[in-house]
C-alpha positions as CSV (number, residue, x, y, z in Angstrom):
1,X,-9.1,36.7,16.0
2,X,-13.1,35.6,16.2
3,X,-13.7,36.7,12.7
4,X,-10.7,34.7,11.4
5,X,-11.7,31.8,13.2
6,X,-15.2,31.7,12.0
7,X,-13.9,32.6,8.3
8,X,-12.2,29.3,8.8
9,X,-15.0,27.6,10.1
10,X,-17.2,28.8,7.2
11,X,-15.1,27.3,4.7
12,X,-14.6,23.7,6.3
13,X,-18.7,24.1,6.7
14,X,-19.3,25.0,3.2
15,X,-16.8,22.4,2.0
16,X,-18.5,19.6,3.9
17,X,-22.1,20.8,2.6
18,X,-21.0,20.7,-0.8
19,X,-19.4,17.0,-0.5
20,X,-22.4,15.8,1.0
21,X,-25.0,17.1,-1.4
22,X,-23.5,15.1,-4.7
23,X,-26.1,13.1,-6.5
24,X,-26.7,9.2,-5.1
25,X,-26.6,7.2,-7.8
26,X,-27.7,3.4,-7.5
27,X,-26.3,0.2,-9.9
28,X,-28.2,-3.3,-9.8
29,X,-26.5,-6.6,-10.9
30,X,-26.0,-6.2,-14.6
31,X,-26.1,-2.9,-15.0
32,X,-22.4,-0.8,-15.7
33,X,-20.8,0.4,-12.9
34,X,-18.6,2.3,-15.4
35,X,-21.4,3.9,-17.2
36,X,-22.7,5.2,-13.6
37,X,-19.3,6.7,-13.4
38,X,-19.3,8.3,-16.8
39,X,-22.9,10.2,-15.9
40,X,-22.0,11.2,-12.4
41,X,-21.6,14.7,-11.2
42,X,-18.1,15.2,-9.6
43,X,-19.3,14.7,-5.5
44,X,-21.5,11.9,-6.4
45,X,-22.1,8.8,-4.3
46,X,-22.0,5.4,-6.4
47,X,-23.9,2.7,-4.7
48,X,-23.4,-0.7,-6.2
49,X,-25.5,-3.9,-5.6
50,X,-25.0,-7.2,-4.6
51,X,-23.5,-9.3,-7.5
52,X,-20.8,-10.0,-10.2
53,X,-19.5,-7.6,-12.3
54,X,-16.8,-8.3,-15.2
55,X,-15.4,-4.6,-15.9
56,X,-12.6,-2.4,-15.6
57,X,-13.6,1.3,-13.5
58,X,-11.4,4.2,-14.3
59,X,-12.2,7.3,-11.8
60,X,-11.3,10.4,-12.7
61,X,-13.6,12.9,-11.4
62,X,-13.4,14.4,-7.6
63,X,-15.1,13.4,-4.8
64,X,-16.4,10.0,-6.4
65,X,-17.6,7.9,-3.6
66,X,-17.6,4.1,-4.5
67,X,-19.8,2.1,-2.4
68,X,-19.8,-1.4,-2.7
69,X,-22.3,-4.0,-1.3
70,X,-21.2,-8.1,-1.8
71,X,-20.1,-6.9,-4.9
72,X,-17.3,-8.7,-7.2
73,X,-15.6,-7.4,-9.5
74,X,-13.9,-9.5,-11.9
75,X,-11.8,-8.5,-15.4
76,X,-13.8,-7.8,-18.3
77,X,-13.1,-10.4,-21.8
78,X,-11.8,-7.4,-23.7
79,X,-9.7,-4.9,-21.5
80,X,-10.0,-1.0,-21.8
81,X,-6.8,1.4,-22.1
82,X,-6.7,4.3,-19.4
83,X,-3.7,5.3,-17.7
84,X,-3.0,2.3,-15.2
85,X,-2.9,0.3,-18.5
86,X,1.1,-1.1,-18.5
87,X,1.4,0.6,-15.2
88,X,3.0,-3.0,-14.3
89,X,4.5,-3.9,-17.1
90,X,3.4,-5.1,-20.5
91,X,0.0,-6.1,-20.6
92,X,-1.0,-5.4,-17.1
93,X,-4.8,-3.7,-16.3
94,X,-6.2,-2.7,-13.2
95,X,-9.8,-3.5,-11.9
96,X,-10.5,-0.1,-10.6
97,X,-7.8,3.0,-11.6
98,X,-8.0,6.2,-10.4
99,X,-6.6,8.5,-12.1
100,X,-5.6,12.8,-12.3
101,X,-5.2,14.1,-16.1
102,X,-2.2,15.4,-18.2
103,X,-0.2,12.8,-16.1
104,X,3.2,11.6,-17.8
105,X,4.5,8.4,-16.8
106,X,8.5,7.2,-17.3
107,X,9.0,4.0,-19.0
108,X,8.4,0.6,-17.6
109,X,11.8,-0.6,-16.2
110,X,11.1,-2.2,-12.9
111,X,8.4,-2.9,-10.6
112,X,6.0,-0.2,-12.1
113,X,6.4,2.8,-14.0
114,X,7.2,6.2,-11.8
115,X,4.9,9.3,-12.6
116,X,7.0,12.0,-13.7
117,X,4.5,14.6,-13.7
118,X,0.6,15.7,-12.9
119,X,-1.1,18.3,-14.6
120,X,-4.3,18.0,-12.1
121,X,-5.2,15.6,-9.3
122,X,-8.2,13.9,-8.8
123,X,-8.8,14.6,-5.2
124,X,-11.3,13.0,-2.9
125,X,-11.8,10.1,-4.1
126,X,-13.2,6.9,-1.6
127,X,-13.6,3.3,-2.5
128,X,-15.3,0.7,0.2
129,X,-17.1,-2.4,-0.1
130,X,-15.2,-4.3,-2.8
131,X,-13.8,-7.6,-3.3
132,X,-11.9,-7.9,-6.7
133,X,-10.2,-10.8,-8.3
134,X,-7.1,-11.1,-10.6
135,X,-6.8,-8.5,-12.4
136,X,-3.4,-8.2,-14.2
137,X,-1.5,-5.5,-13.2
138,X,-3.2,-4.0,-10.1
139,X,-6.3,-4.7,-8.6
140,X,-6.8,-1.0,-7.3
141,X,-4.2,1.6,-8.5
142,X,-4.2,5.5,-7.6
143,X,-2.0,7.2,-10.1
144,X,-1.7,11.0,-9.0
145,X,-4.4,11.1,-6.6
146,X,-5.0,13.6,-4.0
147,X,-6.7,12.9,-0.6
148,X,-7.7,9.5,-1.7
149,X,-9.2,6.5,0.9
150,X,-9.0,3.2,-0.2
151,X,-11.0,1.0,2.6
152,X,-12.7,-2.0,3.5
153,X,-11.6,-4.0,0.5
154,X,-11.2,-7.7,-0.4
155,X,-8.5,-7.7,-3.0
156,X,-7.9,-11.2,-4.5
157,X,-5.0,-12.4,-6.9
158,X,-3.8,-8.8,-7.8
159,X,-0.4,-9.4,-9.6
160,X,2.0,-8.1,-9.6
161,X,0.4,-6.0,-7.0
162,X,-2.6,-5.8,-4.9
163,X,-2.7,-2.5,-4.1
164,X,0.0,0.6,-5.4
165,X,-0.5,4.2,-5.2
166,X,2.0,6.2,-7.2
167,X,2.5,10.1,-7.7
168,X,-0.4,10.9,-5.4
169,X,-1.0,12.8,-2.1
170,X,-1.9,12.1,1.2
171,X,-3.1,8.6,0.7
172,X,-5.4,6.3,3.0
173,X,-5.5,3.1,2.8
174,X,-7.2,1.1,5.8
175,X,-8.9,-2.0,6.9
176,X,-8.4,-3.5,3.3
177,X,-7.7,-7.4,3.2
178,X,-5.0,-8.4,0.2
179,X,-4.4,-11.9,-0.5
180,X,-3.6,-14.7,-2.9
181,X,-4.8,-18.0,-3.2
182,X,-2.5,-20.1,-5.0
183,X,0.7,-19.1,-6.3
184,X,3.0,-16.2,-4.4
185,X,2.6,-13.0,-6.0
186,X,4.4,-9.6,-6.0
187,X,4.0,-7.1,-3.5
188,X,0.6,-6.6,-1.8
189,X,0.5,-3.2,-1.0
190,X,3.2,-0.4,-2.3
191,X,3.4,3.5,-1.7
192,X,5.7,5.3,-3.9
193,X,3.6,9.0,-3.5
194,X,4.9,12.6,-3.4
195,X,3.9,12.9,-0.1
196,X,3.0,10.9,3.4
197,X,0.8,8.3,2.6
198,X,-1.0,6.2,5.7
199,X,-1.8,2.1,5.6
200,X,-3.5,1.8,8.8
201,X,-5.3,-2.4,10.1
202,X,-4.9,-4.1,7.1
203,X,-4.2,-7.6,6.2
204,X,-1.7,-8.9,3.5
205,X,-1.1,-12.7,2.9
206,X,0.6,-14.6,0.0
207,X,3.2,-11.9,-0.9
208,X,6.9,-11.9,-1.9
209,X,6.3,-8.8,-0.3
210,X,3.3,-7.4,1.7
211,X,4.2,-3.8,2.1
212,X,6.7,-1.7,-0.1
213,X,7.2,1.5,1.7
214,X,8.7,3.8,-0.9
215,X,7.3,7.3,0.6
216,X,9.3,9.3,2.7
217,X,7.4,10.4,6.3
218,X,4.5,7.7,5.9
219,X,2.8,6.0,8.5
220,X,1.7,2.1,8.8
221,X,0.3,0.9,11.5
222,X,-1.9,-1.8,13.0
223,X,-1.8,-3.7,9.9
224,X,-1.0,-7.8,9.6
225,X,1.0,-9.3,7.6
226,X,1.4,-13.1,7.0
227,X,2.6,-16.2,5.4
228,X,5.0,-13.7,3.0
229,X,8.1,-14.0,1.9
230,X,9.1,-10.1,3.5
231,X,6.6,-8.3,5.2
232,X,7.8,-5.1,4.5
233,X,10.9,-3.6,3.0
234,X,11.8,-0.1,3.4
235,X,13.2,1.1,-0.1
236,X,17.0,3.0,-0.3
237,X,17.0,6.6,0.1
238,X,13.4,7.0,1.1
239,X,13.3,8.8,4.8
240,X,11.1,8.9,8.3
241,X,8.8,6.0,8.0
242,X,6.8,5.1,10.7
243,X,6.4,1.8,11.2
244,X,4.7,0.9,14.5
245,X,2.5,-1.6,16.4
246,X,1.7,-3.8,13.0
247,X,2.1,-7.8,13.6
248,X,4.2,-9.8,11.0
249,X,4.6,-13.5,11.2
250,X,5.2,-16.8,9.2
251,X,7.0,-17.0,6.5
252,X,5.3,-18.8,3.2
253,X,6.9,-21.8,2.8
254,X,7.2,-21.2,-1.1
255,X,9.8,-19.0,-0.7
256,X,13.3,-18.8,-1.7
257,X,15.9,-18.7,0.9
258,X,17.7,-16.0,1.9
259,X,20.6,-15.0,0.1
260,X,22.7,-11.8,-0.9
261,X,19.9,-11.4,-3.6
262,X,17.3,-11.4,-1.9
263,X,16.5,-11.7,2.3
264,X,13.4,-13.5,3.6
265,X,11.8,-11.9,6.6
266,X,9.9,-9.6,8.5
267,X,11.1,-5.7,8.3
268,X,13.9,-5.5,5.6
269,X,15.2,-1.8,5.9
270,X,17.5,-1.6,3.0
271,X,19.5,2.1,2.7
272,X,16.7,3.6,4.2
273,X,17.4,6.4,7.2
274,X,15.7,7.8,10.1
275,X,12.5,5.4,10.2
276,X,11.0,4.8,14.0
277,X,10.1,0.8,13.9
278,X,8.7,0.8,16.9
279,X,6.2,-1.8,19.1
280,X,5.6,-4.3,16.4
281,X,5.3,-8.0,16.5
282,X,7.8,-10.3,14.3
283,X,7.5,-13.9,14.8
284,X,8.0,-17.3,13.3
285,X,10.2,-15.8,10.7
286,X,11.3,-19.7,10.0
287,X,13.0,-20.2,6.5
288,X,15.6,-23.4,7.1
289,X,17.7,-21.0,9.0
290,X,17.5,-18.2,7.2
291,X,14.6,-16.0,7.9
292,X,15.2,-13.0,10.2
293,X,13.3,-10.7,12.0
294,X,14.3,-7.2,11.2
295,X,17.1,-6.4,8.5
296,X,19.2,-3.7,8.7
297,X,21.4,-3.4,5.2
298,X,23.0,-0.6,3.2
299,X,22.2,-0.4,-0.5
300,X,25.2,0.3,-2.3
301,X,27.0,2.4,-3.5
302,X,25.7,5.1,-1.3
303,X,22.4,5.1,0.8
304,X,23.4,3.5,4.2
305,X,20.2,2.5,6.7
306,X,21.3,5.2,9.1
307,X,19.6,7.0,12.2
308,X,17.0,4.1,12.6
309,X,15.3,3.9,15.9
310,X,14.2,0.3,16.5
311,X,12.3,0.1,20.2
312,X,9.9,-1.6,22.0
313,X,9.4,-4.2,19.4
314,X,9.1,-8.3,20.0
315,X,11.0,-10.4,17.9
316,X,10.4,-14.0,19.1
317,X,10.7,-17.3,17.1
318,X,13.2,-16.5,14.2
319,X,15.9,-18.0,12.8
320,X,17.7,-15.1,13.4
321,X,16.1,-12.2,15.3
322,X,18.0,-9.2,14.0
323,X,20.8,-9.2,11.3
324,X,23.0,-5.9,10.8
325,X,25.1,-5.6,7.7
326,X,25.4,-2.1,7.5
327,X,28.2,0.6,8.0
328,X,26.4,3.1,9.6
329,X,27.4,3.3,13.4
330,X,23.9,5.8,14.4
331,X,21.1,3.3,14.2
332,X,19.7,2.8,18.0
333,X,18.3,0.2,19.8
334,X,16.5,0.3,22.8
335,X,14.2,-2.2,25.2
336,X,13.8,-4.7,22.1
337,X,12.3,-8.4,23.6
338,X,14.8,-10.9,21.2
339,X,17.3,-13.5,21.6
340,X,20.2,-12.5,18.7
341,X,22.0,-11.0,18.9
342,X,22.2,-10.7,22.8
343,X,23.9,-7.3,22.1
344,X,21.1,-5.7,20.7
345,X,18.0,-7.3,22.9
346,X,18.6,-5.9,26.4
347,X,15.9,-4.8,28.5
C-alpha cells in the first residue's frame, strides 16, 4: 500500500514540477499578445502589461497561463477566423477563444452551435486579469476544453454572450464580473459541456439571461446576479444541477413581460429534473405583476421538471414568489421563507 501511495504521489509531484517550470513570457503595451501566444512553449505563463490592446487571442496549446494586468482588450479592425468564428451565429468573433483541434461543430440553428465531436482537448488552460469589450459573438469562449479556469475577469458588452463554454470538461469559471452597459444582451454566462462544469462568486448584470445552465451535474454557487430579465434558467432534459447559496435580484426594467413565451424572473427550471436549488436569495423580482421568483415548468412534449428539491431558499419581494405549471407530482419543497403560494412556504 506505501509504495502505491507514493507512486501516486510521485506523479501529482512531477506533474506539478512540470506545470510550473513553463517559460514566463512578458508583453508591453503595443506589443502582440497573440504573437506571444504563437512562440510559447505549451506550460508557458503569458504576462501582459498595462494597456489597450485591439486583437483577437486564440489558445490552443496546454497549460497556457494568461495573466492580465489593467489590460483591455478590445476587437481588432479586421477580424481573424479560428474556430469560435460563427460560434454565435453569422458574423460573431470572440476576444479570446480557446480552443482543442479536429473539433467538428453542428450548424448554427439557435443560440450557438453544439460541438459534435473533439479530436484532442486543450487542457489546462487559465485566463485572469482581463477586462474585454464588445466583441461580437463571445467575449471569452472555450470550445472543447479540458480542465480550463476562467477567473477574475471584467467582461463588457459580450453579445450574444459574455461568457459560453461548449463541448469541454470540467470547467471553472469564478470571480469573473459580466455586464452590459447600454442595451440588454443575451445570456451572460452559459455551460453547455460534456461534463460538470463549476461557476462559483461571479457577477452578471444586463442579461436577458445571466446564467444558462445546460450541463448535467454542474455546480453554481455564490454568484450574483442582477438587474436581468432571468437569472438563470435550467435547460429541458439536462439533470442534477446544483444551484445553491447565489443571490438573484431586480429585474431590468427593459424587459418584456412575462408571457407563455417567455417568463421573467429569478430561477426558471424548465423540463429540467433532479436539480437541488437550495439556500439562495431571490428578491425584487418586480415586472408589473409578472415577475416570479422560482419557475417550475415542463417543456413539452416530454421532459417534465421532476424530482426537484427546492429548500432553504428566500424568496421575498416578488410579484409572485413561486409559480408551478408542471405535471410532475415529485418535486419537494421544504423550509422555503415566501409568501405564494402559502402552500409551498411553510416553515
Amino acid at each position: 500500500m506505501l509504495s502505491v501511495i507514493l507512486s501516486v504521489t510521485l506523479v501529482v509531484l512531477g506533474t506539478t514540477a512540470s506545470a510550473t517550470h513553463g517559460e514566463s513570457i512578458h508583453v508591453e503595451n503595443g506589443q502582440s499578445i497573440q504573437a506571444a501566444i504563437d512562440s510559447a512553449p505549451p506550460g508557458s505563463c503569458i504576462i501582459v502589461g498595462p494597456g489597450t490592446y485591439e486583437e483577437q487571442l486564440t489558445i490552443s496549446k496546454s497549460g497556457i497561463a494568461l495573466r492580465g494586468n489593467g489590460v483591455i482588450l478590445k476587437p481588432p479592425t479586421t477580424p481573424t477566423s479560428n474556430i469560435c468564428s460563427g460560434l454565435a451565429g453569422n458574423d460573431t468573433e470572440a476576444g479570446i477563444c480557446v480552443s482543442g483541434s479536429d473539433i467538428v461543430l453542428a450548424d448554427f440553428v439557435q443560440e450557438h452551435r453544439k460541438v459534435l465531436s473533439v479530436g484532442s482537448y486543450v487542457e489546462g488552460v487559465s485566463i485572469t486579469g482581463f477586462e474585454i469589450h464588445g466583441f461580437t459573438g463571445l467575449n471569452i469562449a472555450l470550445v472543447g476544453a479540458k480542465d480550463s479556469m476562467v477567473y477574475r475577469n471584467t467582461l463588457y458588452d459580450g453579445g450574444p454572450y459574455g461568457f459560453l463554454t461548449v463541448g469541454s470538461l470540467n470547467t471553472h469559471a469564478a470571480g469573473n464580473t459580466v455586464m452590459t452597459t447600454d442595451a440588454i444582451l443575451f445570456i451572460g454566462m452559459c455551460m453547455d459541456d460534456v461534463s460538470p462544469a463549476e461557476y462559483r462568486d461571479n457577477y452578471v448584470s444586463g442579461y436577458l439571461i445571466a446564467f444558462c445552465l445546460q450541463t448535467e451535474g454542474s455546480v453554481v454557487t455564490g454568484n450574483t446576479a442582477t438587474n436581468n430579465c432571468v437569472g438563470a434558467f435550467l435547460d429541458p432534459g439536462i439533470k442534477d444541477i446544483t444551484f445553491t447559496h447565489n443571490h438573484i435580484s431586480s429585474i431590468n426594467p427593459g424587459c418584456p413581460l412575462s408571457s407563455p413565451e417567455f417568463a421573467t424572473g429569478g430561477i426558471i427550471v424548465f423540463g429540467a429534473s433532479d436539480a437541488k436549488i437550495t439556500g439562495n436569495v431571490v428578491e425584487n423580482q418586480k415586472n408589473k405583476g409578472t415577475g416570479f421568483g422560482l419557475i417550475l415548468s415542463d417543456s413539452p412534449p416530454d421532459s417534465l421538471a421532476s424530482g426537484n428539491l427546492i429548500e432553504h431558499n428566500i424568496f421575498r419581494n416578488n410579484d409572485i414568489d413561486i409559480g408551478i405549471f408542471t405535471n410532475a407530482t415529485d418535486n419537494i419543497f421544504k423550509q422555503n421563507e415566501c409568501s405564494t403560494p402559502a402552500e409551498l412556504c411553510s416553515a
